[in-house]
MOPAC internal coordinates of N, CA, C and O (Angstrom, degrees):
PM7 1SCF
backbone

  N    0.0000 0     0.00 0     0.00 0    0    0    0
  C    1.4330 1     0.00 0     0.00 0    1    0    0
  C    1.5106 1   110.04 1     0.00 0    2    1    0
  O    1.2310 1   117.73 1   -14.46 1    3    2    1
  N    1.4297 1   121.92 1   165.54 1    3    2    1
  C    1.2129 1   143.90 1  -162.22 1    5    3    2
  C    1.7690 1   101.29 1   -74.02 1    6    5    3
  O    1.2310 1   118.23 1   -87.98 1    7    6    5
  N    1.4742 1   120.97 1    92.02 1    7    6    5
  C    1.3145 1   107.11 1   158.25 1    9    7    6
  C    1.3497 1   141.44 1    53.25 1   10    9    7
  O    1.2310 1   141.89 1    74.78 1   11   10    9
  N    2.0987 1    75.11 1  -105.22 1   11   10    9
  C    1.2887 1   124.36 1   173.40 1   13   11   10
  C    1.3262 1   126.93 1   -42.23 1   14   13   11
  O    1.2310 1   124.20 1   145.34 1   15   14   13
  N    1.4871 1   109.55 1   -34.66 1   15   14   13
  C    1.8349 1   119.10 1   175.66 1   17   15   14
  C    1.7192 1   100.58 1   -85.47 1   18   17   15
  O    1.2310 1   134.80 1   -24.71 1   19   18   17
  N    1.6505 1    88.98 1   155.29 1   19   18   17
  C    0.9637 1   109.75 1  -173.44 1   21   19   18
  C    1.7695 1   119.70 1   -88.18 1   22   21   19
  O    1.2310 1   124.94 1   -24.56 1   23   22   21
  N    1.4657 1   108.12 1   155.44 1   23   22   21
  C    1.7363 1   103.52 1   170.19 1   25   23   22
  C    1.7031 1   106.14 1   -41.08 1   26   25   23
  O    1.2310 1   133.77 1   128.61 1   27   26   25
  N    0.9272 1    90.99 1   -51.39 1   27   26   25
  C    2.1607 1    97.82 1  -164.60 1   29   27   26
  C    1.4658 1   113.84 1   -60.91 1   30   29   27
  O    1.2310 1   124.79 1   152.94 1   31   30   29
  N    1.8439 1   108.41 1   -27.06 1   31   30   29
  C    1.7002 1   106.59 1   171.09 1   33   31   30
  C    1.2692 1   100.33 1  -109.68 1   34   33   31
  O    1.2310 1   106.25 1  -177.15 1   35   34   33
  N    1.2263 1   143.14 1     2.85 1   35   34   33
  C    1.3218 1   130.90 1   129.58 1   37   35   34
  C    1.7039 1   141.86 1   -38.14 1   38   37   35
  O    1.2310 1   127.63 1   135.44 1   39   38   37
  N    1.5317 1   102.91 1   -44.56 1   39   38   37
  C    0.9014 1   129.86 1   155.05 1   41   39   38
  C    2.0678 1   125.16 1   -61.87 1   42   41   39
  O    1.2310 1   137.28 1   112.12 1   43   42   41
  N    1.2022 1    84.14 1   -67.88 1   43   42   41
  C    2.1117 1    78.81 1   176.31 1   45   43   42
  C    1.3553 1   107.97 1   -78.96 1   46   45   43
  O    1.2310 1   115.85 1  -164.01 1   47   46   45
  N    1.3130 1   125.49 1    15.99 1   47   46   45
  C    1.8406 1   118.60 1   159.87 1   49   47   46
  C    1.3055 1    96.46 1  -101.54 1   50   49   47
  O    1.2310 1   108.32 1   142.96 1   51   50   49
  N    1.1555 1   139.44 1   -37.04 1   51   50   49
  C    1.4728 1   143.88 1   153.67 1   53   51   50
  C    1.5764 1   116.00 1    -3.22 1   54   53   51
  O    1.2310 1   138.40 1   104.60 1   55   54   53
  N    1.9815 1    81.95 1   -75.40 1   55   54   53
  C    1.7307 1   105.14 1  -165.61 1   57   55   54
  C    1.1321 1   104.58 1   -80.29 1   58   57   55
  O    1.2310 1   110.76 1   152.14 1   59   58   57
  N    1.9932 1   134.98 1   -27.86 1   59   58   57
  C    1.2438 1   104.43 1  -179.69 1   61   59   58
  C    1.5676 1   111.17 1   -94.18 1   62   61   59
  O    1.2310 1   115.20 1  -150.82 1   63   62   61
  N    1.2349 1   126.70 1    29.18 1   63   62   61
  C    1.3198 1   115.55 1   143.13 1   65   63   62
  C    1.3237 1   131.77 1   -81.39 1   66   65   63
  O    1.2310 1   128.92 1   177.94 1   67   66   65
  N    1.3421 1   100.42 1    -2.06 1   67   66   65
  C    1.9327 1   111.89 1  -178.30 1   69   67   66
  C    1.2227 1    85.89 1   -76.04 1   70   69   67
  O    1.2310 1   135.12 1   -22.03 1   71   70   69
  N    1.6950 1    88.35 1   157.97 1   71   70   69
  C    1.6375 1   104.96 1   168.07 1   73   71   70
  C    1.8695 1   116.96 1   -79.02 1   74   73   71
  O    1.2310 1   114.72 1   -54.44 1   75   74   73
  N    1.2358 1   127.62 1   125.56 1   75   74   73
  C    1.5214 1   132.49 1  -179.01 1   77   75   74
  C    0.9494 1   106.54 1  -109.88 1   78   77   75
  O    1.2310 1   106.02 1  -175.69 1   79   78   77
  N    1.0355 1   143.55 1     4.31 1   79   78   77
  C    1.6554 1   138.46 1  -162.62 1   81   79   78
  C    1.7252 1   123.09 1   -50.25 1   82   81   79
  O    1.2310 1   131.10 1   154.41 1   83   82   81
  N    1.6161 1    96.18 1   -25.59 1   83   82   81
  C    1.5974 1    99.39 1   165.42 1   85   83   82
  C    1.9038 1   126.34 1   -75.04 1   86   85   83
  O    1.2310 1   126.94 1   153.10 1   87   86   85
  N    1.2033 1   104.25 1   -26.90 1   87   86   85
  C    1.3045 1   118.27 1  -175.39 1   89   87   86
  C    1.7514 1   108.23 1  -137.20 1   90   89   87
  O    1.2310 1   125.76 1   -41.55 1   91   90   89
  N    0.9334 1   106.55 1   138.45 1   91   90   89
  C    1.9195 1   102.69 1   165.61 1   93   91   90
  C    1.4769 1    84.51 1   -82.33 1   94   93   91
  O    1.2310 1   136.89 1   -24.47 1   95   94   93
  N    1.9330 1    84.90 1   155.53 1   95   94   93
  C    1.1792 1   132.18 1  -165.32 1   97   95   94
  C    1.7126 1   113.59 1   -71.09 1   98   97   95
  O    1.2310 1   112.28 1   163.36 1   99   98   97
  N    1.1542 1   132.17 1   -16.64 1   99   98   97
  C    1.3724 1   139.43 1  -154.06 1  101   99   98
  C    1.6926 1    78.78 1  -127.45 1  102  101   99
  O    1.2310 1   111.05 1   116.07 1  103  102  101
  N    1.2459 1   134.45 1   -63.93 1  103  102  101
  C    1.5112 1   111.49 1  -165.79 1  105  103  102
  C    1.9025 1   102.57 1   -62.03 1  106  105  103
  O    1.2310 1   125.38 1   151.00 1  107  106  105
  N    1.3877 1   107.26 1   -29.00 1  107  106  105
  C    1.8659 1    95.73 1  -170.62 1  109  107  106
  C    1.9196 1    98.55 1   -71.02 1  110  109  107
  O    1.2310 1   126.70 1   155.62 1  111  110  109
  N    1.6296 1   104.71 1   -24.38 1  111  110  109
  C    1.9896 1    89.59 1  -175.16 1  113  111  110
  C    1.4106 1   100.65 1   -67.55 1  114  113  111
  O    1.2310 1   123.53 1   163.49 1  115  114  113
  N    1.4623 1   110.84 1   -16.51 1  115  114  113
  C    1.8314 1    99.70 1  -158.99 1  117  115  114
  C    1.4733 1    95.67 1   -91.20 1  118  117  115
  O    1.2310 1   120.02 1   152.42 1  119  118  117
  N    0.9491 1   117.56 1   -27.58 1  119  118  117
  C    1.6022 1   123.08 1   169.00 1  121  119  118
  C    1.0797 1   124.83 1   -42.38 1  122  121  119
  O    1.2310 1   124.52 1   103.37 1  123  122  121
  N    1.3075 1   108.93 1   -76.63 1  123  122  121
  C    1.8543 1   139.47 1   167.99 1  125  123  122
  C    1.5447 1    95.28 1   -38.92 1  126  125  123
  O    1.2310 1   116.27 1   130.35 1  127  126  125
  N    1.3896 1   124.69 1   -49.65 1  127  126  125
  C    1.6835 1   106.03 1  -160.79 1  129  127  126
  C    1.3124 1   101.42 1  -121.93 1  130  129  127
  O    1.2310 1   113.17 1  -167.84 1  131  130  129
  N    1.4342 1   130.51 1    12.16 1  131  130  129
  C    1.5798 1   126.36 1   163.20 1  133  131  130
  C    1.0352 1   120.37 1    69.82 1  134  133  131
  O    1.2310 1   126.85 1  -140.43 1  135  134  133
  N    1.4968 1   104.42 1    39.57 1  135  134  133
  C    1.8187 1   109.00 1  -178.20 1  137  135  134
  C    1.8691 1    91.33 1  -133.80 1  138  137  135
  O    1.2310 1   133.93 1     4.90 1  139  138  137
  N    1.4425 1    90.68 1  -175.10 1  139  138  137
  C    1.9849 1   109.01 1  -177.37 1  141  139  138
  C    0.9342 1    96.27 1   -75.35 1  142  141  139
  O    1.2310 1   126.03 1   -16.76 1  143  142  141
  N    1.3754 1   106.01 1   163.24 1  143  142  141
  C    0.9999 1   136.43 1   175.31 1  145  143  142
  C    1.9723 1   107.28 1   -62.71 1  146  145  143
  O    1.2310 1   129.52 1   137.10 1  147  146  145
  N    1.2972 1    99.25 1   -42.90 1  147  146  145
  C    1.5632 1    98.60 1   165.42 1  149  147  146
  C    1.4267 1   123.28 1   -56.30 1  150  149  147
  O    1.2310 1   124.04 1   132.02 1  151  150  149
  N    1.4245 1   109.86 1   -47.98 1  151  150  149
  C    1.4303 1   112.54 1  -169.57 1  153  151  150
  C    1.2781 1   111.39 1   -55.43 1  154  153  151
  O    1.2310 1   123.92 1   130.99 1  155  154  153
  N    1.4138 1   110.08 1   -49.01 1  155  154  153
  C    1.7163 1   132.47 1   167.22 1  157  155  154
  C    1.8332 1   115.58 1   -34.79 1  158  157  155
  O    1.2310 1   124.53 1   133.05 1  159  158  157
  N    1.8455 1   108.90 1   -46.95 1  159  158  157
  C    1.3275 1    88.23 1   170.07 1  161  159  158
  C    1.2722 1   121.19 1   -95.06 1  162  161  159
  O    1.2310 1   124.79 1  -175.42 1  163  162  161
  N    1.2015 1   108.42 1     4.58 1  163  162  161
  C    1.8861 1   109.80 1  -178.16 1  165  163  162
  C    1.5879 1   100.35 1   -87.93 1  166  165  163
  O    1.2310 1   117.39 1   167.14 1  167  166  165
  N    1.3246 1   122.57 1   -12.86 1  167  166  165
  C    1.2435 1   109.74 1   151.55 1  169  167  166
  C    1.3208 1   138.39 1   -89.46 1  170  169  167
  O    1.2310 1   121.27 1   167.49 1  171  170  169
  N    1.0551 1   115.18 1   -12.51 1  171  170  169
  C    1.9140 1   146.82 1  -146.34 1  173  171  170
  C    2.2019 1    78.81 1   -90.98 1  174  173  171
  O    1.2310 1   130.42 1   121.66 1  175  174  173
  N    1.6563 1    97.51 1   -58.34 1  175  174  173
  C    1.6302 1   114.61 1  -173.73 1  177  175  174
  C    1.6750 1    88.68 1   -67.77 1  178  177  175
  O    1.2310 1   109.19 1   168.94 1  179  178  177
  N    0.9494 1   137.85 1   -11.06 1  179  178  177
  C    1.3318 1   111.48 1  -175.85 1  181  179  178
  C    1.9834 1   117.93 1    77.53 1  182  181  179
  O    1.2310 1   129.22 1  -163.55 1  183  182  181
  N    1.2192 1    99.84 1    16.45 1  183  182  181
  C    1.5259 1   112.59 1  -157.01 1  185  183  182
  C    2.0520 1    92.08 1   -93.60 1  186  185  183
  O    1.2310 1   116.63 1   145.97 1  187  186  185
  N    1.7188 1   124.02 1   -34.03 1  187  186  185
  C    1.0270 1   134.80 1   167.51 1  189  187  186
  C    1.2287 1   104.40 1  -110.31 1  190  189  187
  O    1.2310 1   122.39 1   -33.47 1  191  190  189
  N    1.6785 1   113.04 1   146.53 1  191  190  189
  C    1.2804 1   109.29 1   153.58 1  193  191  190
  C    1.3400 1   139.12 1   -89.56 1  194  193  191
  O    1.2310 1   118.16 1   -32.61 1  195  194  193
  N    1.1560 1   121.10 1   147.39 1  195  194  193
  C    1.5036 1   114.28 1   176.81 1  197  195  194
  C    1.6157 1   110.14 1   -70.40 1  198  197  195
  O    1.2310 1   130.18 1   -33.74 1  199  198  197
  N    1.3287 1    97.97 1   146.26 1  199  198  197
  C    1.4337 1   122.58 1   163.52 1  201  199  198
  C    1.6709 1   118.39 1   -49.30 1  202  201  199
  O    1.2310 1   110.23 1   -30.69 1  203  202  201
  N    1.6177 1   135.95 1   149.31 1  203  202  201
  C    1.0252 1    92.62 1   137.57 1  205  203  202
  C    1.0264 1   161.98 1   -57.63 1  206  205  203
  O    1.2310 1   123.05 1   146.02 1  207  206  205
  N    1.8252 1   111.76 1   -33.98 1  207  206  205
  C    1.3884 1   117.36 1   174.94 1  209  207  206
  C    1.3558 1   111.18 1   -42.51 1  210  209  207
  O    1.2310 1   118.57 1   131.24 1  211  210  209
  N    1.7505 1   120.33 1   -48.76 1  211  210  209
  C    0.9856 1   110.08 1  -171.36 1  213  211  210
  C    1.4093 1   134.44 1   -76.20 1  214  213  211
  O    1.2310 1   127.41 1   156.18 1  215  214  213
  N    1.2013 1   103.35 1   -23.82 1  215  214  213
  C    1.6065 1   121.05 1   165.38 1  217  215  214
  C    1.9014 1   108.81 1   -54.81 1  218  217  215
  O    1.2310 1   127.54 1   164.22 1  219  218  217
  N    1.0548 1   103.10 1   -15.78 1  219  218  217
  C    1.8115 1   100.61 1  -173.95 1  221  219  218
  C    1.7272 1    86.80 1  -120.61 1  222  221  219
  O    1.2310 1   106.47 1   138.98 1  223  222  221
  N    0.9507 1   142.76 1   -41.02 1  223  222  221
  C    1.6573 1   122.61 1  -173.88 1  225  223  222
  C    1.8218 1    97.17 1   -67.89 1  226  225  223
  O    1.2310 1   113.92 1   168.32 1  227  226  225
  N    1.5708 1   129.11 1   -11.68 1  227  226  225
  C    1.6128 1   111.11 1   175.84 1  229  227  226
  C    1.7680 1    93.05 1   -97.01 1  230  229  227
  O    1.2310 1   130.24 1   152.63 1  231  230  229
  N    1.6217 1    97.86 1   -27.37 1  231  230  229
  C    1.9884 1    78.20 1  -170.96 1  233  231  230
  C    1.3580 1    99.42 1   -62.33 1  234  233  231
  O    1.2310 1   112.34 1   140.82 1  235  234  233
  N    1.3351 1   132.06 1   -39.18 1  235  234  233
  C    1.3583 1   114.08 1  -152.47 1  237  235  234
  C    1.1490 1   106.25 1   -78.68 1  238  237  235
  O    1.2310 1   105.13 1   145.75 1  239  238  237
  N    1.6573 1   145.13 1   -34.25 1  239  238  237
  C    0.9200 1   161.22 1  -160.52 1  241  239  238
  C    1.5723 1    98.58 1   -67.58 1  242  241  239
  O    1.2310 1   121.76 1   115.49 1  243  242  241
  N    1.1185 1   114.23 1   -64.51 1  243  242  241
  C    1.7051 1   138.85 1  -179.16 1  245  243  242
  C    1.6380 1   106.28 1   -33.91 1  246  245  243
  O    1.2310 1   131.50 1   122.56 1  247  246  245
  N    1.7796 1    95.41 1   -57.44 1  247  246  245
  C    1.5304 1   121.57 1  -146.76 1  249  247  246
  C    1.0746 1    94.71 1    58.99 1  250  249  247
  O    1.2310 1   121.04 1   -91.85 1  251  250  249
  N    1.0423 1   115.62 1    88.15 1  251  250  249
  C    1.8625 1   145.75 1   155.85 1  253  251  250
  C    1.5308 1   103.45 1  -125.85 1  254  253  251
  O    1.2310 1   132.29 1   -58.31 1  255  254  253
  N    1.6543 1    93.87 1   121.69 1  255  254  253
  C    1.8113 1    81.71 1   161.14 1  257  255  254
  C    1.3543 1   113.39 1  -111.31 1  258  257  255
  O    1.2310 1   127.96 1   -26.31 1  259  258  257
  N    1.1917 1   102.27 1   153.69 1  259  258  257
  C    1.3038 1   143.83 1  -159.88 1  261  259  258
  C    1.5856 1   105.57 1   -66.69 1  262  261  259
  O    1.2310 1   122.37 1   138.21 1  263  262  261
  N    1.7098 1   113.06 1   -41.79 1  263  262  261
  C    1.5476 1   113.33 1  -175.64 1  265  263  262
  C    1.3925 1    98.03 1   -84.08 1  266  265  263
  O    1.2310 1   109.14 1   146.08 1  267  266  265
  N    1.6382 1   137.94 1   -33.92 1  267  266  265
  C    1.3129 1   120.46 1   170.99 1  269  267  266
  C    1.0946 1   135.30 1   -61.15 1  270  269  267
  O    1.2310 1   120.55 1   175.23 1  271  270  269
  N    1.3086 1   116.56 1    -4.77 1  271  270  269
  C    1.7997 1   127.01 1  -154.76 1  273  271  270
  C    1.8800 1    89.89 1  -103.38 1  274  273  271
  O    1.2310 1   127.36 1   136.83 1  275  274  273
  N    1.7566 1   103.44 1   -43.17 1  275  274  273
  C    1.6934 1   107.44 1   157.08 1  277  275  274
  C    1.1065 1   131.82 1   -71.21 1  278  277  275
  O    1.2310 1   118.71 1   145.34 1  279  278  277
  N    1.2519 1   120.06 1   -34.66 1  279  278  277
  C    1.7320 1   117.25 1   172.82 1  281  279  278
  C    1.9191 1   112.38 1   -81.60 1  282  281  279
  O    1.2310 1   134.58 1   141.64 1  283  282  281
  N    1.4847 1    89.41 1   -38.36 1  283  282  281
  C    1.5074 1    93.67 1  -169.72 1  285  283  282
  C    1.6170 1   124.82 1    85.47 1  286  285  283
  O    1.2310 1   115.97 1  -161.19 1  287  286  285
  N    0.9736 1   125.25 1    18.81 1  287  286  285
  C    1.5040 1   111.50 1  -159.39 1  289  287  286
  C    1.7063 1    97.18 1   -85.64 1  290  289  287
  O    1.2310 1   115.23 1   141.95 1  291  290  289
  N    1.2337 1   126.66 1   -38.05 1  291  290  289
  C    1.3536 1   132.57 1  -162.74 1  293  291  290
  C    1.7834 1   115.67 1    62.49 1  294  293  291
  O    1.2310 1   136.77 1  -139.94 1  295  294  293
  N    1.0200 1    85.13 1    40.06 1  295  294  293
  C    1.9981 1    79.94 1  -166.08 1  297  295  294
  C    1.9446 1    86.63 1  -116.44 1  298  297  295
  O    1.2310 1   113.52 1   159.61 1  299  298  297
  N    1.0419 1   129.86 1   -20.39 1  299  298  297
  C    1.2515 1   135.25 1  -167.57 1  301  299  298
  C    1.6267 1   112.67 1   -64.10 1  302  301  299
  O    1.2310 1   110.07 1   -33.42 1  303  302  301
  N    1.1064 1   136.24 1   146.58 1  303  302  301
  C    1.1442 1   144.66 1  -159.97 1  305  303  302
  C    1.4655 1   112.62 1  -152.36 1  306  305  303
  O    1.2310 1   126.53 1   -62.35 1  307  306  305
  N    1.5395 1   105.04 1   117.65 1  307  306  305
  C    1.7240 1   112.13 1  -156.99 1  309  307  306
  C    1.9923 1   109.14 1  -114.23 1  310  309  307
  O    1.2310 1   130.42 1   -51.19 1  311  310  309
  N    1.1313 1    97.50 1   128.81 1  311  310  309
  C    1.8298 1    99.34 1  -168.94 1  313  311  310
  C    1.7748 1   109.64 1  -123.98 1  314  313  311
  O    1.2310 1   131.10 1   -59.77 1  315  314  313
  N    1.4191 1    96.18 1   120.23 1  315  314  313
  C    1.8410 1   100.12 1   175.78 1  317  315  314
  C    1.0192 1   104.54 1   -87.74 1  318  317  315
  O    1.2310 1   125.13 1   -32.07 1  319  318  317
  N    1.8436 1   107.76 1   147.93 1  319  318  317
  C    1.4675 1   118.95 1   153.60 1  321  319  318
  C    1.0620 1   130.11 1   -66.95 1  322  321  319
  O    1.2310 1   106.66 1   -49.97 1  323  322  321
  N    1.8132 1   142.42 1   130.03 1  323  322  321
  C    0.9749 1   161.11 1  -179.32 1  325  323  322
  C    1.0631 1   129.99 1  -130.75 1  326  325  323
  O    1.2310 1   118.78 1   -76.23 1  327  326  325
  N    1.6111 1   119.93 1   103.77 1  327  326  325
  C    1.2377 1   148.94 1  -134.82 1  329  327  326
  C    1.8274 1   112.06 1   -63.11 1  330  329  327
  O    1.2310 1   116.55 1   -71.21 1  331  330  329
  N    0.9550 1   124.16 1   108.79 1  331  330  329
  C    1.2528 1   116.31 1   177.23 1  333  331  330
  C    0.9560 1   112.85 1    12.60 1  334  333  331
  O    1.2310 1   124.26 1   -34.26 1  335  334  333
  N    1.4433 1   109.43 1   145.74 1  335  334  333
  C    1.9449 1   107.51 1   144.80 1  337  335  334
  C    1.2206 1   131.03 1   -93.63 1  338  337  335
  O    1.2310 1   116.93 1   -59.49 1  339  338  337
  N    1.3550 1   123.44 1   120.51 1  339  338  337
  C    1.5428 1   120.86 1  -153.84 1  341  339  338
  C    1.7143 1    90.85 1  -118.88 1  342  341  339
  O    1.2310 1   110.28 1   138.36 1  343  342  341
  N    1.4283 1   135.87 1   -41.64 1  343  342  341
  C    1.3590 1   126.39 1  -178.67 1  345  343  342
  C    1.5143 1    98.63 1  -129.37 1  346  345  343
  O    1.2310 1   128.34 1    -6.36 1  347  346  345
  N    1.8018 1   101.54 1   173.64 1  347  346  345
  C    1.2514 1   120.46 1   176.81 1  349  347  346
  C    1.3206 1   115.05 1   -47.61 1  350  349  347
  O    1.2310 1   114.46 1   139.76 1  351  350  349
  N    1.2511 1   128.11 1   -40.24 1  351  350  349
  C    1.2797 1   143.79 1  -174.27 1  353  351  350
  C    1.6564 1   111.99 1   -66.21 1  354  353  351
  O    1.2310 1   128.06 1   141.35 1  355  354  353
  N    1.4921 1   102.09 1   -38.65 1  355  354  353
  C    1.5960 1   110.75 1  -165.16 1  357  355  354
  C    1.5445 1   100.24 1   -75.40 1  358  357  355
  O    1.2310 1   126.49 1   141.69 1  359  358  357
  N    1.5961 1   105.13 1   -38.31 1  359  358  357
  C    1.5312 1   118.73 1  -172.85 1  361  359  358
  C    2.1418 1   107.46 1   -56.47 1  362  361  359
  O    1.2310 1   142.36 1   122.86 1  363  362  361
  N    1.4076 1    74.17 1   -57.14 1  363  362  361
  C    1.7371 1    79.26 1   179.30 1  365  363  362
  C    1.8456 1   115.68 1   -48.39 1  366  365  363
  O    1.2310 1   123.43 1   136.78 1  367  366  365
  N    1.7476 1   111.04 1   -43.22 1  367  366  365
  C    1.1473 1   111.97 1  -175.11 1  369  367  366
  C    1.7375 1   110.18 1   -76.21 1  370  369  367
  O    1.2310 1   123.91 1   168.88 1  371  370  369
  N    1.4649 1   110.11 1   -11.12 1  371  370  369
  C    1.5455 1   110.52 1   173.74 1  373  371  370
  C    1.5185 1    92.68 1   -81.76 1  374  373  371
  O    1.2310 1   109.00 1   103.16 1  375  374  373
  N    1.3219 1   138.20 1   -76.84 1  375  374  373
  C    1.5546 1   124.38 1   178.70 1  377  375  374
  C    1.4822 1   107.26 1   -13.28 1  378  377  375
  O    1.2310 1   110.42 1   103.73 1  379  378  377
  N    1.3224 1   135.60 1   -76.27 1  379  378  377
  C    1.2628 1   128.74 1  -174.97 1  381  379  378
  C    1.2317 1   113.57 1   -60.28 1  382  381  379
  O    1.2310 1   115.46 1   143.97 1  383  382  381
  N    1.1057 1   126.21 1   -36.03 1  383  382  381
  C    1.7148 1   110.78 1   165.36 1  385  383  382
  C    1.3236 1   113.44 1   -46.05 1  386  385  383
  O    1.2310 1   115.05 1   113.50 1  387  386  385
  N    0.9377 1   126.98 1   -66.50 1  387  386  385
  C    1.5872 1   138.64 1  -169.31 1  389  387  386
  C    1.7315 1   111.94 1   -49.83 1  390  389  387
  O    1.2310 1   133.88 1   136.62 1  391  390  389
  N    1.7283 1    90.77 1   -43.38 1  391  390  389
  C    1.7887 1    92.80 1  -163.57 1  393  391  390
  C    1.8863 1    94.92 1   -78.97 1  394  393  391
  O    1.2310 1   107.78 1   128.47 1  395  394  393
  N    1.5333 1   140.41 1   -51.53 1  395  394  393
  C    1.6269 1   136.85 1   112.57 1  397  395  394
  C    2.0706 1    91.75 1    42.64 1  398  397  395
  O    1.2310 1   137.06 1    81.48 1  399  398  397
  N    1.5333 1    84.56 1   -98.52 1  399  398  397
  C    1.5150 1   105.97 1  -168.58 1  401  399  398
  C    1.5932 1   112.07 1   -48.00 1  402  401  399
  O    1.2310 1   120.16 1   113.80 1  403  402  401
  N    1.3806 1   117.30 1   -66.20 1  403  402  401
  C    1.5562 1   122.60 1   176.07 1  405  403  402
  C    1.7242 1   106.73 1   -47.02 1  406  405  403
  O    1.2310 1   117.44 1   134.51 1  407  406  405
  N    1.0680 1   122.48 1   -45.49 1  407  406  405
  C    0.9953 1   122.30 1  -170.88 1  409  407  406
  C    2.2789 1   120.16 1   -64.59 1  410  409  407
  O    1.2310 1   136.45 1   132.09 1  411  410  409
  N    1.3277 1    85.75 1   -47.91 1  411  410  409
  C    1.8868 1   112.21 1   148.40 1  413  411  410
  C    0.9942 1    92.67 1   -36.15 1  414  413  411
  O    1.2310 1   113.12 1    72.08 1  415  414  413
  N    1.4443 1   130.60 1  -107.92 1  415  414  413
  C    1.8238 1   149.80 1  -143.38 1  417  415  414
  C    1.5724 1    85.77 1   -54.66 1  418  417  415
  O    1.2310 1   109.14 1   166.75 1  419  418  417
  N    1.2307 1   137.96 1   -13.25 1  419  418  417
  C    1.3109 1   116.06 1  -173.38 1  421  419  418
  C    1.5849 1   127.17 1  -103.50 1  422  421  419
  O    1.2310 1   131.08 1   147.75 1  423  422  421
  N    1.5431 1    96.23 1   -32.25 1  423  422  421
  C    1.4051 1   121.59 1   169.94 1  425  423  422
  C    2.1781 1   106.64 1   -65.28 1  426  425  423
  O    1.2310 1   124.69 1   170.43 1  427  426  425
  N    1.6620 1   108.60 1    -9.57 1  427  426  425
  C    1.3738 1   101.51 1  -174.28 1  429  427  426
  C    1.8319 1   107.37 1   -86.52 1  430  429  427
  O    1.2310 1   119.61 1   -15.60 1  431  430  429
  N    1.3427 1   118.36 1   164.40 1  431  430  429
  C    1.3264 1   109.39 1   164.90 1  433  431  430
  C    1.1137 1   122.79 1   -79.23 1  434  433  431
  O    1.2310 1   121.16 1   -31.87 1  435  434  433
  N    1.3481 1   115.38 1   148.13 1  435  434  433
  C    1.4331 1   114.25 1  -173.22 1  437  435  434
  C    1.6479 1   123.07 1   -90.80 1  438  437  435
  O    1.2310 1   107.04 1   -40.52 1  439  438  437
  N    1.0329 1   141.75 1   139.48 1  439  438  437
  C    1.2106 1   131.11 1  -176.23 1  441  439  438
  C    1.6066 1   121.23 1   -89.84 1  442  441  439
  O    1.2310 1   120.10 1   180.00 1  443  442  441

């Protein structure tokens, strides 16, 4: 990306390419960080800055990291822990984790 842009519109071009379809996008930021609905787009516009706290309560939420959005490379590739499998049940919900994940890495562009 361009330089010129910032971590913070790095970040909300990020998130509004996620899918929201359950909630609009400006009531879930005001949610997540406990401010108006205004405050939400004067940051969204880049017009306020975010906090750190708040800059890490949307990365984490997102799973956005935080050093790519500063370095930029987009080449980085991010993996959760998922708890043993201890029963039939757990096994099945690890299959869907995984297929979840493959399905992620696949929906990204490729370079």
């Amino acid at each position: 990306m361009d330089d010129s842009i910032s971590i913070q519109q790095k970040l909300f071009k990020n998130l509004k390419n996620l899918d929201h379809s359950q909630v609009s996008f400006v009531h879930l930021v005001s949610e997540l960080l406990g401010i108006s609905y205004d405050s939400a787009y004067r940051r969204i516009r880049d017009e306020k800055s975010l906090s750190i706290n708040e800059l890490v309560i949307l990365a984490t939420h997102f799973h956005v990291s935080i050093d790519d959005l500063v370095h930029g490379s987009g080449r980085s590739l991010y993996f959760q822990q998922f708890p043993i499998v201890q029963t039939e049940d757990s096994f099945y919900g690890w299959l869907e984790f995984i297929l979840d994940e493959l399905s992620y890495f696949k929906s990204k562009k490729r370079m």
